[in-house]
VOGU-3710 file (C-alpha; in Angstrom, 3 decimals, decimal comma):
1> xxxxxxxxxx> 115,071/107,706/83,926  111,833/106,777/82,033  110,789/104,141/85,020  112,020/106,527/87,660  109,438/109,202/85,805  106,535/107,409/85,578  106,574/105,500/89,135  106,214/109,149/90,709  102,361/108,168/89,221  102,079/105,932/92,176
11> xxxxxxxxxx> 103,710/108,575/95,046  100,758/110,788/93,393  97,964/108,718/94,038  98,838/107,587/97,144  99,444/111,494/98,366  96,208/111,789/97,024  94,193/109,310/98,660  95,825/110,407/102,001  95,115/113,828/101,637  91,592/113,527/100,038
21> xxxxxxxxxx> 90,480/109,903/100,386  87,547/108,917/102,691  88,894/107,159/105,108  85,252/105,996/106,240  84,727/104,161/102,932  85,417/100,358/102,668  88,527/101,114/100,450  89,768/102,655/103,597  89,908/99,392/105,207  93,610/97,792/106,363
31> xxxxxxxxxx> 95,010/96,200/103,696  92,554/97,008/100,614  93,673/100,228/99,399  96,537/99,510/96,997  97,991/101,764/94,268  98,995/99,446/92,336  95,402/98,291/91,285  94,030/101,382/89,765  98,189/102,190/88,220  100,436/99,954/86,423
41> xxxxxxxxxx> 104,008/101,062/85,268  104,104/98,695/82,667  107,626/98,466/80,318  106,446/96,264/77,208  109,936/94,932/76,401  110,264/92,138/74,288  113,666/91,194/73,915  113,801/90,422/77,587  113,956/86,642/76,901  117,607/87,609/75,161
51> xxxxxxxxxx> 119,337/89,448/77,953  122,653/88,931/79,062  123,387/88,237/83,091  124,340/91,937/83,498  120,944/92,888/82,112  119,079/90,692/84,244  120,805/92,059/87,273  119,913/95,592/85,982  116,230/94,727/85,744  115,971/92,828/88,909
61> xxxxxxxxxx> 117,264/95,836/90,537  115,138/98,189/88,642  112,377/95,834/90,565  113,316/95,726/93,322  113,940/99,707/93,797  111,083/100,638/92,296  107,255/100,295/93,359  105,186/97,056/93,145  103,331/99,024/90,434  106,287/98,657/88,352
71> xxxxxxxxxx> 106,163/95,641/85,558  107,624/94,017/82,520  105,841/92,816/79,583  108,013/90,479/77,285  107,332/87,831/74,003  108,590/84,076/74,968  108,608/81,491/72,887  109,051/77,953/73,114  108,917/74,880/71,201  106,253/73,481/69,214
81> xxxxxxxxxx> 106,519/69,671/70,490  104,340/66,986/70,239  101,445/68,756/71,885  101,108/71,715/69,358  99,190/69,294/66,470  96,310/68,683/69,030  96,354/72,179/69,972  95,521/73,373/66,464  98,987/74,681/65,797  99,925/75,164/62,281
91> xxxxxxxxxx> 101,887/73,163/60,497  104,228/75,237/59,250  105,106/77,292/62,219  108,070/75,671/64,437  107,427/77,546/67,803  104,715/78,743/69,737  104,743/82,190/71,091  103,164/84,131/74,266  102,674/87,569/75,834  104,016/87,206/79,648
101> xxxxxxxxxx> 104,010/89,354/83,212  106,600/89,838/85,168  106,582/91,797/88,368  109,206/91,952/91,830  106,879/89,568/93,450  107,703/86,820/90,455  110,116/83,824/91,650  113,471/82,976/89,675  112,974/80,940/86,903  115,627/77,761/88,140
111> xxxxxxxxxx> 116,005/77,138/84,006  117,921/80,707/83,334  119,498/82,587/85,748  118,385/85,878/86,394  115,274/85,444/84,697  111,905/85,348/86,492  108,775/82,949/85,917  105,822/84,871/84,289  102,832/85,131/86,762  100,542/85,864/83,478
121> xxxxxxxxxx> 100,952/84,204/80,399  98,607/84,355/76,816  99,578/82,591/74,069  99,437/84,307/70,758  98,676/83,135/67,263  101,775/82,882/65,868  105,076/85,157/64,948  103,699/88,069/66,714  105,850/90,851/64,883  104,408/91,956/62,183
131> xxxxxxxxxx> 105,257/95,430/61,360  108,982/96,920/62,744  108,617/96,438/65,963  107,296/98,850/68,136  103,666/98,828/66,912  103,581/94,781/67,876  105,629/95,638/71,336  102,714/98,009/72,491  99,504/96,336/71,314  100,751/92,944/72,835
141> xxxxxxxxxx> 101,001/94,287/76,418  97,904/95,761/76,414  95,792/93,236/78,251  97,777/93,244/81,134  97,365/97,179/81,704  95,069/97,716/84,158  92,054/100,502/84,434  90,258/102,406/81,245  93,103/104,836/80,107  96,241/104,246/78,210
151> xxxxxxxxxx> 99,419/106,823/78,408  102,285/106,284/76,118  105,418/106,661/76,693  108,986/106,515/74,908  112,138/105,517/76,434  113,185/109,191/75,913  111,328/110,804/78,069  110,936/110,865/82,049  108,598/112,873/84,675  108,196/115,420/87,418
161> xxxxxxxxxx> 106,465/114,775/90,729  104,548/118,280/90,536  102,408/117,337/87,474  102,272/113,587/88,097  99,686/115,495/90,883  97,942/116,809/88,427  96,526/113,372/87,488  93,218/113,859/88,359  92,703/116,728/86,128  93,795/115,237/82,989
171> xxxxxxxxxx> 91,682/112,428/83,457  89,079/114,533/84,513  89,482/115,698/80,164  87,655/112,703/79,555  84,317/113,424/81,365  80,883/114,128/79,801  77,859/116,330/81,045  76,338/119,334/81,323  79,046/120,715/83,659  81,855/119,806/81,087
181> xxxxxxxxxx> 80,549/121,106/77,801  80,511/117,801/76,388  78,276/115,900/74,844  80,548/112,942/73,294  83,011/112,041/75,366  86,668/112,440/74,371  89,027/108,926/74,090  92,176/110,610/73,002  93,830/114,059/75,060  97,153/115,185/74,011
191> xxxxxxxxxx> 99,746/117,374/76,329  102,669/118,797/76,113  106,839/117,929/76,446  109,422/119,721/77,799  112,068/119,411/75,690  115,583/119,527/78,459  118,346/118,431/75,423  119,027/122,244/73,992  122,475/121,634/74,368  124,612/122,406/71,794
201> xxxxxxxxxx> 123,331/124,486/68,810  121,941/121,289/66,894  120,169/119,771/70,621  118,835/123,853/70,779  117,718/123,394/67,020  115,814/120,176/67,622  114,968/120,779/70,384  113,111/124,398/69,548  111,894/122,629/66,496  110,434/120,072/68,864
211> xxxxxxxxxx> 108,833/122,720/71,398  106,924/124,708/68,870  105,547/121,208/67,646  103,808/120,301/70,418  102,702/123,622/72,218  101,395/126,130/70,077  101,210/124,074/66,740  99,530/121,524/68,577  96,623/124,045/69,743  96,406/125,018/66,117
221> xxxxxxxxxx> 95,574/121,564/65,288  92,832/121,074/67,380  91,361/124,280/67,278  91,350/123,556/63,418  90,232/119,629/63,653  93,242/118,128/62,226  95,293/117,177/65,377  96,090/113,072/64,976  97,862/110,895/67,595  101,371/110,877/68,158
231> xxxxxxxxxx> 101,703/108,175/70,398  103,518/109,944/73,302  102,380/111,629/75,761  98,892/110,758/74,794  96,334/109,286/77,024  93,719/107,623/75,609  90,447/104,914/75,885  91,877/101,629/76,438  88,216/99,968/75,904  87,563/102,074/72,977
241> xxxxxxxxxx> 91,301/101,735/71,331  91,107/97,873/71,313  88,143/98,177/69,088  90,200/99,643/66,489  93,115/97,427/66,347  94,760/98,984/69,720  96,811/102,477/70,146  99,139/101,338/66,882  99,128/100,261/63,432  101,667/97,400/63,096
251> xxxxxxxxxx> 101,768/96,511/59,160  105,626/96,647/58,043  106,686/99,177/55,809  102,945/100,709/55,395  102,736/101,844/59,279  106,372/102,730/59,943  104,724/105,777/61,189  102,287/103,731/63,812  101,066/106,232/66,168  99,014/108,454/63,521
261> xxxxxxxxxx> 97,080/106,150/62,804  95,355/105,402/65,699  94,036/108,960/65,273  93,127/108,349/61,403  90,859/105,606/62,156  89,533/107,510/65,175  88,321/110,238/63,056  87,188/108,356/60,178  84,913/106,462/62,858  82,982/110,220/62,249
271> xxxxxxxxxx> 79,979/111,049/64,746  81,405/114,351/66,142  84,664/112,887/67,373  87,541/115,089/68,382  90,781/114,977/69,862  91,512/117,040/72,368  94,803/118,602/73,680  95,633/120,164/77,308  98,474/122,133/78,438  98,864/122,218/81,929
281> xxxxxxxxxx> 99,963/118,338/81,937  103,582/118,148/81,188  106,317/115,440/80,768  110,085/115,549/79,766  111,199/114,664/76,792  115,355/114,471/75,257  115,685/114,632/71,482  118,331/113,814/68,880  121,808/116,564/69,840  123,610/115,464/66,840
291> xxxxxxxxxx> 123,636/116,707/63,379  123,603/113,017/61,725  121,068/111,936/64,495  118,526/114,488/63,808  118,755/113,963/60,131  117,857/110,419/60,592  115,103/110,659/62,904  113,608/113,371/60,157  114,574/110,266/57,217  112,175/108,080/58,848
301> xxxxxxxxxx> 109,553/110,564/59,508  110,019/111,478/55,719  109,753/108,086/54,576  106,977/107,090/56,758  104,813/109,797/55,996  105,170/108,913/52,312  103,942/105,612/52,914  100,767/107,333/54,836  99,984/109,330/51,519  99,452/105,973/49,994
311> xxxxxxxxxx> 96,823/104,447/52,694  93,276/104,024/52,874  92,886/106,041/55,830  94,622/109,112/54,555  92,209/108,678/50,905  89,360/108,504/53,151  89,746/111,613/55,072  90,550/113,243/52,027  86,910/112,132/50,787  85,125/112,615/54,325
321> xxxxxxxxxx> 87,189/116,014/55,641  85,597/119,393/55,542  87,322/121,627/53,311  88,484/123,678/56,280  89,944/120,381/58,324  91,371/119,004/54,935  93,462/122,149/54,678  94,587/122,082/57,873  95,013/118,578/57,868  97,377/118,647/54,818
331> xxxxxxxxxx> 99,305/121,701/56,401  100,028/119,362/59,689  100,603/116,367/58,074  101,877/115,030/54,452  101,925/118,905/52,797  104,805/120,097/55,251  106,494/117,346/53,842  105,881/117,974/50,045  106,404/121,692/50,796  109,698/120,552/51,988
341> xxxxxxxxxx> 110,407/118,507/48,658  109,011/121,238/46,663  111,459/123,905/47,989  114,539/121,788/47,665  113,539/121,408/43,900  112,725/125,109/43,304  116,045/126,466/43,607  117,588/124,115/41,009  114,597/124,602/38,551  115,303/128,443/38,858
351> xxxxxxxxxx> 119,181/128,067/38,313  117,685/125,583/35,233  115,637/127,936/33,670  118,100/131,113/34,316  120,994/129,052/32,722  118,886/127,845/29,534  117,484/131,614/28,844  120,977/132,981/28,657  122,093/130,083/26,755  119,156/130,448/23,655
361> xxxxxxxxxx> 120,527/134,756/24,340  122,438/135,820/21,232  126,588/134,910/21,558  128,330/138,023/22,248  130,657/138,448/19,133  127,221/137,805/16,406  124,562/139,847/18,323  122,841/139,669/14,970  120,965/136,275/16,457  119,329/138,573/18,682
371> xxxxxxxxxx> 115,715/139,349/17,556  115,782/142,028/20,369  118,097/143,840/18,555  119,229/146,847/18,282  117,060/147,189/21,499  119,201/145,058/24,469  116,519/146,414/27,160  114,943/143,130/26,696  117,446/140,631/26,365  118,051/137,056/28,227
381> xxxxxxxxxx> 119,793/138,691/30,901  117,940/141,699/31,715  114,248/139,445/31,320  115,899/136,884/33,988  116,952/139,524/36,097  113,285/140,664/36,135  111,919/137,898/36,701  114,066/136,686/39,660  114,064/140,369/41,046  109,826/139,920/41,298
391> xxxxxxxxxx> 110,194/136,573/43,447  113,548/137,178/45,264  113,181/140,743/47,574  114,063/142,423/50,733  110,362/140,323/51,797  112,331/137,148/52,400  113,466/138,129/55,482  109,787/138,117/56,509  109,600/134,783/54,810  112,891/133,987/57,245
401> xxxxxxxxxx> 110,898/134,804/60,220  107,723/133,626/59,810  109,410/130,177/59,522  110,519/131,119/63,216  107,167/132,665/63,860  106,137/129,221/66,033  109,021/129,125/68,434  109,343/132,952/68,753  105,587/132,824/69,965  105,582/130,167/72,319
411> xxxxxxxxxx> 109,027/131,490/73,370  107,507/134,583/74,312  104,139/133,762/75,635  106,521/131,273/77,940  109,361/133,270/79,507  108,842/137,079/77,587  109,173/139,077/74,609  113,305/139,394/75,684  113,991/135,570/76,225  112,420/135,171/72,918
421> xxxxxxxxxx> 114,332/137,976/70,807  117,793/136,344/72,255  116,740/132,889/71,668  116,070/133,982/67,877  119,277/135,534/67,386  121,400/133,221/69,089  119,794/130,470/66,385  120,611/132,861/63,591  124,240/133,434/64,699  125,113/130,044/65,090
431> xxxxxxxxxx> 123,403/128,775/61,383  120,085/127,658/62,016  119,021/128,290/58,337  121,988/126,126/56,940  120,718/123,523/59,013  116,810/123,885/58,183  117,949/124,078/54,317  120,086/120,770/54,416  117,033/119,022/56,466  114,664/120,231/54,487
441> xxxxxxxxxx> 116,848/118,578/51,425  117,226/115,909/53,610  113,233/115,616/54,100  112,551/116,386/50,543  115,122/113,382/49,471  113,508/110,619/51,590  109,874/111,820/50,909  110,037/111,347/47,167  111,788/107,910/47,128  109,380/106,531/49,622
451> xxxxxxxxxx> 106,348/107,951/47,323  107,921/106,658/43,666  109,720/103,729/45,069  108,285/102,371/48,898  110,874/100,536/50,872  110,484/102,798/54,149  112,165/101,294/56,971  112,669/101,377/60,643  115,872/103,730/61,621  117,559/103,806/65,163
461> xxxxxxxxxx> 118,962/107,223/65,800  120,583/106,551/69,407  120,236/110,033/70,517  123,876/110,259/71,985  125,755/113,424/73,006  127,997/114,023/69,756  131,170/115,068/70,869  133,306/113,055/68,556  134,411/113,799/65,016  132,623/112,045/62,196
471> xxxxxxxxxx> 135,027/110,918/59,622  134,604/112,516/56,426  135,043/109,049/54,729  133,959/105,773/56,204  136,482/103,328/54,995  136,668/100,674/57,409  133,692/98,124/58,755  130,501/99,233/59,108  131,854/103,263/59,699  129,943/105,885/57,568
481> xxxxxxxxxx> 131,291/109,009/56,632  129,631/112,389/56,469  130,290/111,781/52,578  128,940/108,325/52,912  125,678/110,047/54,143  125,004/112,799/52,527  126,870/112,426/48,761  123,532/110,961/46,917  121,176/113,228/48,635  122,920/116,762/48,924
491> xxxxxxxxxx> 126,313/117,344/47,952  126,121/116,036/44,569  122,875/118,243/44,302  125,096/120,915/45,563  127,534/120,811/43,430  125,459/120,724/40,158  123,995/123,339/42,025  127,273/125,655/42,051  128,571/124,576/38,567  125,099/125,476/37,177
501> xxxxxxxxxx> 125,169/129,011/38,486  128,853/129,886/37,897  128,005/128,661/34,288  125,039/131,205/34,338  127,844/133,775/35,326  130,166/133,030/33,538  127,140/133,627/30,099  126,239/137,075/31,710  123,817/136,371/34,561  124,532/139,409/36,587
511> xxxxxxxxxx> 125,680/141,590/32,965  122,485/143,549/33,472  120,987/147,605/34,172  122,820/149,302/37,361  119,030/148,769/39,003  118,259/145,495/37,937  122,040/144,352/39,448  121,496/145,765/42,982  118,269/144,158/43,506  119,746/140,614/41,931
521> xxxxxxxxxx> 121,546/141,094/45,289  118,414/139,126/47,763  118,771/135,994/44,697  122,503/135,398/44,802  122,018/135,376/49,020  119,486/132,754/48,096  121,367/131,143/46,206  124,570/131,155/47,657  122,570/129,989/51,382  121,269/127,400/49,583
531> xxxxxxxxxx> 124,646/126,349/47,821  126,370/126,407/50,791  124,183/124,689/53,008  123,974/121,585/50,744  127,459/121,334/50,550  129,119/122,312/53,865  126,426/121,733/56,685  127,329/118,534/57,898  130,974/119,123/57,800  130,045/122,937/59,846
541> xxxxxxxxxx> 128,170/121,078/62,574  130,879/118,590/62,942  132,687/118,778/66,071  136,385/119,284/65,516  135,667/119,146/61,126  138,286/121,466/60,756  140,803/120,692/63,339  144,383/120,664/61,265  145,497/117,454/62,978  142,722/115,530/61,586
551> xxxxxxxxxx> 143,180/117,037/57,978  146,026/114,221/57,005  143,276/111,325/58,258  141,040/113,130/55,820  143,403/112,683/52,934  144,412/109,605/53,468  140,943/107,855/54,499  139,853/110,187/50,769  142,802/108,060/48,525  141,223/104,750/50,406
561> xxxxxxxxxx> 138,164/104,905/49,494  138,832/106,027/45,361  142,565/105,201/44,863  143,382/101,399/46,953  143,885/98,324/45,156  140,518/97,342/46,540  138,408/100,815/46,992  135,755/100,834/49,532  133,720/103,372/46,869  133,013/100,309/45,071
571> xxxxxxxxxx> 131,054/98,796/47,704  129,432/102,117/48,834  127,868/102,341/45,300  127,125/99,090/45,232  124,749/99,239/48,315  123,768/103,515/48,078  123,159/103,566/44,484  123,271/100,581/42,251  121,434/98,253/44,430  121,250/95,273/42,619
581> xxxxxxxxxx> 118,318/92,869/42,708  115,798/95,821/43,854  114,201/96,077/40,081  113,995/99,158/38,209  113,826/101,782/40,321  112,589/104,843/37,300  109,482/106,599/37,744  107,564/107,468/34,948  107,121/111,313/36,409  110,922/111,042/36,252
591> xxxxxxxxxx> 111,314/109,807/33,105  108,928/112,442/32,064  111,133/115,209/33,938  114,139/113,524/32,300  112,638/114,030/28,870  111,438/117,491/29,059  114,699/118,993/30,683  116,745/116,947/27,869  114,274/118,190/25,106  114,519/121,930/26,241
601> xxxxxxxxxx> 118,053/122,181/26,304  118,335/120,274/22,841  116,397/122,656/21,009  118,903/125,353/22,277  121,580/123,687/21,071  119,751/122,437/18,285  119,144/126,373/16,857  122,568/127,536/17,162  124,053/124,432/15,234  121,342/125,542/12,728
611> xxxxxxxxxx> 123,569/128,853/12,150  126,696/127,205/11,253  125,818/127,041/7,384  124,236/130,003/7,480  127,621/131,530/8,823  129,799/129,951/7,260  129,924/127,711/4,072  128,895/124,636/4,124  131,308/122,011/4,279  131,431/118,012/5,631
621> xxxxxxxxxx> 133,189/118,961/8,592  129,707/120,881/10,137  128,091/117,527/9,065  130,373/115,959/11,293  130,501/118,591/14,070  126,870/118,381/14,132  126,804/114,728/14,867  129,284/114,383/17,486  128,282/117,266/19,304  124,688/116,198/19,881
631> xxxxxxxxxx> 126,071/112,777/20,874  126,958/111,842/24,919  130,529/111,338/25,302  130,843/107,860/25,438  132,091/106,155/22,569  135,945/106,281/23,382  135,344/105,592/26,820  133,186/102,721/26,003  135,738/101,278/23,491  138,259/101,883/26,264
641> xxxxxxxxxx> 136,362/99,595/28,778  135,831/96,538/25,993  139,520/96,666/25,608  140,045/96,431/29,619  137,548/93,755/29,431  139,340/92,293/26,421  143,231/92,154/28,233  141,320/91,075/31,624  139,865/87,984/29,642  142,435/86,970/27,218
651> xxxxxxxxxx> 145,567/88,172/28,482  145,004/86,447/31,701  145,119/89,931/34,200  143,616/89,533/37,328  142,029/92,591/37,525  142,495/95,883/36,429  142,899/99,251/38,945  140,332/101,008/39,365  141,902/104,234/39,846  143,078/104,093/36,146
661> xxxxxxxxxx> 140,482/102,881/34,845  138,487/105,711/36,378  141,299/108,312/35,365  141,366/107,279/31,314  137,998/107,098/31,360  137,726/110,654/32,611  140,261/112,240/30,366  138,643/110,175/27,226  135,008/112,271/28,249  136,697/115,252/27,911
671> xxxxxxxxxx> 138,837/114,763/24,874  135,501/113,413/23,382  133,465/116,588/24,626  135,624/119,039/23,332  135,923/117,759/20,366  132,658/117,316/19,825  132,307/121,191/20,677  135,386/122,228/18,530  134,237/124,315/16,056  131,805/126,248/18,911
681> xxxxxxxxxx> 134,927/126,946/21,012  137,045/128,107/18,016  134,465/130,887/16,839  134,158/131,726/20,851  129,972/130,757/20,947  130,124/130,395/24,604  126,456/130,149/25,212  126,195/127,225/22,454  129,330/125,387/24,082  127,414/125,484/27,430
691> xxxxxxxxxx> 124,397/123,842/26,217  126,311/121,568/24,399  127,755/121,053/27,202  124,577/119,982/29,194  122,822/118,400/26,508  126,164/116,256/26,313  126,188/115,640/30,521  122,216/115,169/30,621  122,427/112,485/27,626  125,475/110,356/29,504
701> xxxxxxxxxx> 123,364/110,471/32,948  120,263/109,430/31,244  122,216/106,565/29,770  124,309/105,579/32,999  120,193/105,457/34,427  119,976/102,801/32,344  122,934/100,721/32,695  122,020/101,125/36,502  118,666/99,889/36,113  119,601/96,888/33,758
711> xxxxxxxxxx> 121,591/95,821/36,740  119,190/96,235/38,940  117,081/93,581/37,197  118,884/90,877/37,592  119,998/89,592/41,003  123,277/90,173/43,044  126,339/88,476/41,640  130,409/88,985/41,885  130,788/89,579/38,051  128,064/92,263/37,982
721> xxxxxxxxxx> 129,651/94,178/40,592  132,815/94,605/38,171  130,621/95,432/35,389  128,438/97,920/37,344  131,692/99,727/38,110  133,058/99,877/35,398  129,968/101,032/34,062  129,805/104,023/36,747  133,436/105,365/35,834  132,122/106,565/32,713
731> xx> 129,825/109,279/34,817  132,915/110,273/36,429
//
């Protein structure tokens, strides 16, 4: 569909030159007009050496239906021999590599079937791919391209024949003079997509998403100065790209992202230079229709754009920027990102800092800890309340809107007011803010790792139509469940999310003034959005989730992965979570934040222990109490594991079950919790259980950090795997 798209370039020239040519000129002459030397349809594919019989057929097809225009860029490779020494090749590399051409005029190649000979062939200086791929696969086949401008294309895209006439005009953008209004003339003109995969309420989330991106956002951009290259469908100066290092960055890891920054280093070359963007020039464009898909493609976006924070280029616009285009700049680029981290942290802080002011509040049966006292206008409660009431308000349904504000615009200026209204409310009927929450979770999630840890990596999202049912466990192979996906970065999150707020309940959250309680009203919808997104959006957009024939494959595929002889959970955290070998993988801002939220709630807990002798009279047993309740509850389960290890060693077991392991362990954190809370829960001091509580859980996960990243330090091995495991039941 892609080659089909773009060959309609060479109808449109020749309809063109027959329509406005002059057929006096010598170009007009029999036989010396040809297309296909002022327009090459060039496919840069480089695993072309590697295809299978079926694939050749395909492509010599593709050839032969298609114009002469029409050709194939590919990486070969043969062997060193006995000439490469003379020819200055080094030692150490075994093959040498070249760029080739292939076209429908090319013979067979009598050596492998199917194949053709190259009629152009450069050799390069060694392993050509040096980044992930598709930098290296564009920059190689640029010097077979033919004229001064460059458009790029993905595979997901195609073309219409109406604005392949258009042509002329768009490469008119890159004229200078007096008549133009130029001075300097442009190398790089954006235009438009037209999104055609809005099928389905996740394609029609995307692909809205997508829309507003590059129409009205776009114009924003360069009206503001801060509009970058996106690779496709940009045309730009071929001559002038090549002086840069050609239309992509290709440095693993650093340039996953590799079309921005061709733009970067074209406006840190300075002198006036802008890019400019066009919207009469369309061309199609389908994006990700899946839920799991879309997430993806936003992962690698979130983890590239954390490895662009740390480059020279974006440090050097931040020095060289006006104020005005560093704002924007930020807006369009890395701060929608951190915006998106920040919000999916500011929920939990608020539910954090709601939860630890009612916990330091007086206990209900000995109000005389309350300093407000007799006065309860200004307790815990009723100062929360206040507080949340000031930032959560009937204005966050403007806030709701104006996050639609893009789409609803463009939707309108496009097809009318009407069109745009129904589009709006058909997205809000079937979810769209569940799904917006969880990718923005999603976005924050993959953001942060890639700034405190790196390791950003290619992802292939396939971009297929989902209609099948994601399991909700992958057990088997190389099958991922939704909780496969999404545990680590949302529904644990989720969870702590809704314990943390029924806890806050359940200590008198919403035990506030008539007034104060109505209003609360626009928080717990906050909250409860939020909850709910992070733990039931990717089982709500998957097709057939709920179906009650697939609910006993559910269960069972559930005891597989935590209950077999041989769980498959083990090697899911192996791989998600511990990842052994990768070094410590701890932040200082994290062991900061780690610190600070363990410190706060300890001096809670720390106060209302301080009341026991003056409450009652001093005996050993508060001593005691004392102790073990400030303590993480891992002694007995600890002892319990160096016995398994003990009758595993000595008393010649081959292994011990995991599931049982898992459950004692379990049962021996709660014995040990509530006994180390005893005397709390006997004189009914809630509010000091419950930051006992957390103090107790934020101690163990602090220490299971550790054990995680001991692992982590030393390299992959079979017995390690036991031990990590064993070492993760305790944070069951």
């Amino acid at each position: 569909r892609t080659v089909a798209g773009m060959t309609l370039y060479h109808q449109a020239i020749e309809a063109h030159y027959h329509l406005q040519g002059d057929k006096e000129a010598s170009m007009a002459a029999k036989g010396v007009w040809n297309v296909g030397e002022v327009f090459t349809c060039m496919v840069s594919m480089q695993m072309y050496p590697f295809f299978n019989q079926t694939q050749f057929q395909h492509t010599n097809r593709m050839l032969e239906k298609f114009p002469p225009s029409l050709q194939i860029a590919f990486i070969d490779y043969a062997e060193k021999g006995v000439e490469g020494d003379a020819d200055g090749i080094h030692p150490l590399q075994e093959r040498r590599y070249y760029s080739c051409l292939i076209n429908s005029r090319c013979p067979a190649d009598p050596r492998h079937p199917g194949r053709r000979l190259p009629r152009l062939k450069i050799e390069l200086p060694g392993y050509p791919i040096l980044g992930d791929g598709k930098g290296d696969n564009q920059n190689h086949a640029i010097p077979f391209s033919r004229g001064m401008f460059i458009q790029a294309i993905d595979a997901n895209q195609g073309a219409y024949f109406e604005q392949m006439l258009l042509l002329p005009c768009a490469l008119g953008e890159f004229r200078t003079g007096p008549e133009t209004g130029w001075t300097k003339s442009r190398k790089i003109v954006g235009f438009p997509e037209h999104i055609t995969s809005d099928i389905g309420s996740i394609g029609d989330f995307a692909a809205g998403a997508e829309s507003a991106f590059g129409t009205i956002l776009q114009r924003s951009y360069c009206t503001l100065g801060a509009r970058m290259h996106y690779g496709h469908p940009d045309i730009v100066n071929k001559a002038f790209m090549i002086q840069q290092g050609g239309i992509s960055k290709a440095t693993k890891t650093v340039n996953l992202s590799e079309d921005i920054f061709a733009g970067m280093d074209f406006s840190l070359r300075g002198q006036g230079r802008t890019i400019q963007h066009s919207e009469y020039f369309h061309v199609t464009k389908g994006r990700d229709l899946g839920f799991g898909t879309v997430l993806l493609f936003f992962s690698k976006l979130s983890a590239g754009t954390a490895e662009q924070l740390l480059t020279r280029q974006m440090a050097r616009l931040g020095r060289q920027l006006g104020l005005p285009e560093l704002l924007a700049f930020y807006y369009a680029h890395g701060g929608f990102y951190l915006t998106q981290y920040l919000l999916s942290k500011s929920m939990p802080l608020l539910v954090s800092v709601w939860l630890l002011a009612l916990a330091a509040g007086a206990e209900s049966n000995f109000s005389a800890m309350d300093p407000s006292m007799p006065d309860k206008s200004h307790g815990s409660a009723e100062v929360m309340a206040d507080f949340l009431v000031a930032q959560f308000a009937w204005i966050m349904v403007l806030f709701l809107i104006a996050g639609t504000a893009p789409l609803l615009c463009e939707t309108w200026l496009q097809d009318g007011l009407l069109p745009a209204l129904t589009r709006f409310i058909k997205q809000m009927l079937t979810l769209a803010p569940l799904h917006f929450i969880f990718q923005a979770k999603i976005i924050g999630a993959y953001v942060s790792t890639g700034l405190l840890y790196g390791g950003a990596s290619y992802v292939s999202t396939g971009r297929g139509l989902p209609t099948e049912r994601r399991f909700f466990i992958g057990v088997k192979g190389a099958s991922r469940g939704l909780y496969n996906d999404y545990a680590e970065h949302a529904l644990y999150d989720g969870a702590k999310l809704l314990v943390s707020s029924l806890l806050a309940v359940f200590l008198g959250g919403l035990s506030v003034s008539s007034g104060s309680g109505a209003e609360l009203l626009w928080w717990l919808v906050a909250l409860g959005i939020t909850i709910s997104s992070w733990l039931f959006a990717p089982f709500i957009f998957n097709p057939y989730q709920y179906a009650s024939s697939k609910w006993s494959t559910d269960i069972k595929d559930w005891c597989d992965f935590f209950c077999s002889a041989s769980p498959a959970w083990t090697a899911w955290y192996r791989t998600a979570q511990l990842k052994p070998g990768n070094g410590i993988r701890a932040a200082p801002t994290s062991a900061l934040l780690w610190a600070a939220f363990i410190a706060a709630w300890w001096t809670v807990f720390k106060n209302k222990f301080h009341l026991l002798p003056a409450v009652f009279r001093p005996e050993p047993w508060i001593l005691v109490t004392r102790i073990f309740g400030c303590l993480p509850p891992v002694i007995l389960s600890f002892v319990f594991c160096l016995g398994c290890q003990a009758v595993v060693q000595y008393r010649g077991v081959a292994q011990v079950r995991l599931i049982g392991s898992m459950t004692v362990v379990l049962l021996l954190d709660i014995i040990e919790t509530v006994l180390g809370l005893w005397e709390l829960l006997a004189i009914y001091w809630w509010k000091a259980c419950v930051a006992g509580l957390v103090v107790k859980y934020a101690l163990l996960s602090a220490l299971l950090a550790v054990a995680e990243n001991c692992f982590r330090l030393r390299p992959s091995t079979t017995t390690e795997t036991t031990a990590a495991t064993t070492t993760a039941t305790t944070a069951t």
